[in-house]
N, C-alpha and C positions, 0 to 999 in steps of 0.2 A: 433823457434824450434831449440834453440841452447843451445851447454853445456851438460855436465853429472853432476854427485851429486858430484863427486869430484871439477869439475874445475868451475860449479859454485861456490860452498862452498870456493874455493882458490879465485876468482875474489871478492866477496866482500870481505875475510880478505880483500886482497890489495887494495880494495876503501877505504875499515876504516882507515889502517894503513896510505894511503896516506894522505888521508885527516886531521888526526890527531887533529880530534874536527873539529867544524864547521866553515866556513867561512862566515863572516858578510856580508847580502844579499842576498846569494844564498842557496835556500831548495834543495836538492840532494837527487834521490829516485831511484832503483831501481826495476825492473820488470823483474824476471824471469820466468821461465817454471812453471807451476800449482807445476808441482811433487816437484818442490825444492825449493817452498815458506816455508816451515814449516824450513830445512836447512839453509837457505840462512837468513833466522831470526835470528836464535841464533847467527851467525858471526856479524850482526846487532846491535844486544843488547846493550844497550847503548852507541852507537855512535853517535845518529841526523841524520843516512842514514834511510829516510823512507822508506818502503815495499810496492810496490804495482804488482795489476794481469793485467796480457796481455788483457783479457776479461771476460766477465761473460754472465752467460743468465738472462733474467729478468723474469724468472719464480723462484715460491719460492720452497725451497726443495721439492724433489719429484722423481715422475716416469721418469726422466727426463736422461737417459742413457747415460754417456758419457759426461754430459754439469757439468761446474762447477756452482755452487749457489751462489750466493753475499755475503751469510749469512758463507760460509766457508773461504772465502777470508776475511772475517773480525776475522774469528774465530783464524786465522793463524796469523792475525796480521797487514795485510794488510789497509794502510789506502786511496789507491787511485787503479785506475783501469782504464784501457788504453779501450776505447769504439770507434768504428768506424775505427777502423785505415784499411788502405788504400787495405791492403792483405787481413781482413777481410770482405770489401768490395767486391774486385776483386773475390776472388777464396771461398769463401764460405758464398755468399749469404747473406751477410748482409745488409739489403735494407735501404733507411730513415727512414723508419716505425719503423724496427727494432730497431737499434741504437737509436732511441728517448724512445720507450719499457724500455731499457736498463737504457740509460741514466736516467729516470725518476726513475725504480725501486733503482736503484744505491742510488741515492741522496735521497728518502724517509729512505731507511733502513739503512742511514749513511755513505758512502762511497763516499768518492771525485772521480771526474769523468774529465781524461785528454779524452779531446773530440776531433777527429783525422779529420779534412776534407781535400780537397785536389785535384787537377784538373787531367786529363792523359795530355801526350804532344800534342795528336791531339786537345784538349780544347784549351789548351797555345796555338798552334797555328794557332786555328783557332780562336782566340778572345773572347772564351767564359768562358775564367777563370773566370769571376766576378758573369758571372751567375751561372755557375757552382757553388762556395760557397755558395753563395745566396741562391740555394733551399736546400745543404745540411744544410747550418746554420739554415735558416726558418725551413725546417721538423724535424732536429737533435732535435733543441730545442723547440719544440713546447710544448706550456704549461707549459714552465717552469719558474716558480716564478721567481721575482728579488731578493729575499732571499736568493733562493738556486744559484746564481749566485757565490756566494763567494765558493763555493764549486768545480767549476767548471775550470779549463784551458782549453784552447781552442788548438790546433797544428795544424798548416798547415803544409801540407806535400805536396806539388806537387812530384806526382805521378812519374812526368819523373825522378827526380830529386833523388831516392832512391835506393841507392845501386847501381848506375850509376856510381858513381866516377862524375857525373855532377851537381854543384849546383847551385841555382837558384844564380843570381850575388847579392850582398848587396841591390842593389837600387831596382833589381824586386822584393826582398825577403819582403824590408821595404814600398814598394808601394800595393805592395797584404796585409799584415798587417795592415798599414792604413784602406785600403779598408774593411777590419773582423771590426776592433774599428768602424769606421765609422757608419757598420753594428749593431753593438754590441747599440751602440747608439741612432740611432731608436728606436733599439727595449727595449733596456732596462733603455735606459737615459744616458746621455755624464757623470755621476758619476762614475757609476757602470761600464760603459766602461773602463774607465781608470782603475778600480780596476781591472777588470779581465787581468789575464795574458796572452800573446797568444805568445805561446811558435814556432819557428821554426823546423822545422826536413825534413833534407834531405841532405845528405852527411855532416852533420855537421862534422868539424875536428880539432883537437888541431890549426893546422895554417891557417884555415879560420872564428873559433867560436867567436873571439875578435871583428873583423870588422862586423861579423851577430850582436852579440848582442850591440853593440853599438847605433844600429839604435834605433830611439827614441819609434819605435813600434814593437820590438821585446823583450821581455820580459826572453825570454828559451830558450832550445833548446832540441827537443826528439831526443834523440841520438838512430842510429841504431848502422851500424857497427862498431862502432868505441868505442862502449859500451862493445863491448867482449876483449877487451883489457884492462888492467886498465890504463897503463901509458895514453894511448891514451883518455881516459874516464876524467879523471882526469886533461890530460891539458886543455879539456873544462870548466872543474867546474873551473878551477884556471883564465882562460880566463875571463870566469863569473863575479869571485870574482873581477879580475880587474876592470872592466865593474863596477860592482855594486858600489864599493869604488870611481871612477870616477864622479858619479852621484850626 
């Protein structure tokens, strides 16, 4: 819930401008406010910065007051949409059940789905990080195809670790990771594990995104605050690009 029409509209010029065409590697997308998705497009327009929504309901248009519909997020342009993330968790009730609702309607009606799980610090320290994923990853994706897998990134976000200024250290970030693929593989087979990307988020920043994404199970990164900045925004995706050319 950040930004006006203006200084959105002025943050993406400045990601286009910086980025100055695509870099080899890394896909870079953007998520703003519902109200300034249609805005925040046209600065877009032909750059390769894809468009996506903070959330959606998985109900189809309707009496539905207040909620946005999957089906306008694509209308505007949008090709991904951020489902489960951590806040939507916390402070307005969005359960496993939910977020799988979602998730699922998402990916029938065509829209890739960044899927957000994620521990609090009392979990992290009380030992229960693993399980904690576990049931959100089981409930999150329940029923869902190995097909629509390809559609899908995965983000962990430990919870302490967001907007803290404290992040999880490269080894816990790449050891929780492992553990999601690991997950990922069971359930949908050690191919389709590898394919899927599972992105990190949680205090990501221009001088610590190089050493996160180098790990060999860290694939992204969902950037928060550091997304309302562009320079700061940007030395990540350049971070990235290093990473990726490395590889």
């Amino acid at each position: 819930m950040n930004t006006t029409l203006q200084s959105a509209q002025s943050l993406a010029a400045e990601v286009v401008k910086g980025l100055n065409g695509s870099i080899p590697g890394v896909e870079v997308g953007v998520c703003p406010p519902a109200v300034y998705l249609t805005s925040v497009a046209e600065k877009l327009r032909g750059s390769g910065v894809v468009l996506g929504g903070q959330n959606a309901s998985f109900e189809k248009p309707g009496a539905f007051t207040g909620e946005i519909a999957i089906e306008m997020l694509l209308d505007v342009g949008c090709q991904w949409v951020i489902l489960g993330h951590s806040e939507r968790r916390q402070f307005f009730g969005d359960t496993d059940e939910i977020i799988n609702k979602k998730v699922l309607a998402a990916l029938e009606r065509g829209l890739k789905v960044i899927f957000c799980i994620g521990e609090q610090l009392a979990d992290r320290q009380g030992g229960r990080t693993e399980s904690v994923l576990e049931t959100q990853l089981s409930a999150g994706l329940k029923n869902l195809t190995p097909a629509q897998t390809d559609n899908v990134v995965v983000a962990y976000e430990p919870v302490w670790a967001i907007g803290t200024g404290v992040t999880a250290s490269p080894e816990q970030a790449e050891e929780t990771h492992a553990f999601i693929r690991k997950w990922l593989g069971q359930r949908f087979g050690q191919p389709i594990a590898e394919s899927i990307r599972i992105q990190y988020g949680g205090s990501v920043k221009g001088d610590n995104a190089k050493e996160l994404l180098a790990k060999p199970n860290i694939d992204g990164a969902l950037v928060g605050g550091a997304s309302l900045k562009a320079d700061q925004f940007l030395a990540i995706v350049r971070a990235a690009g290093e990473v990726a050319t490395m590889a």
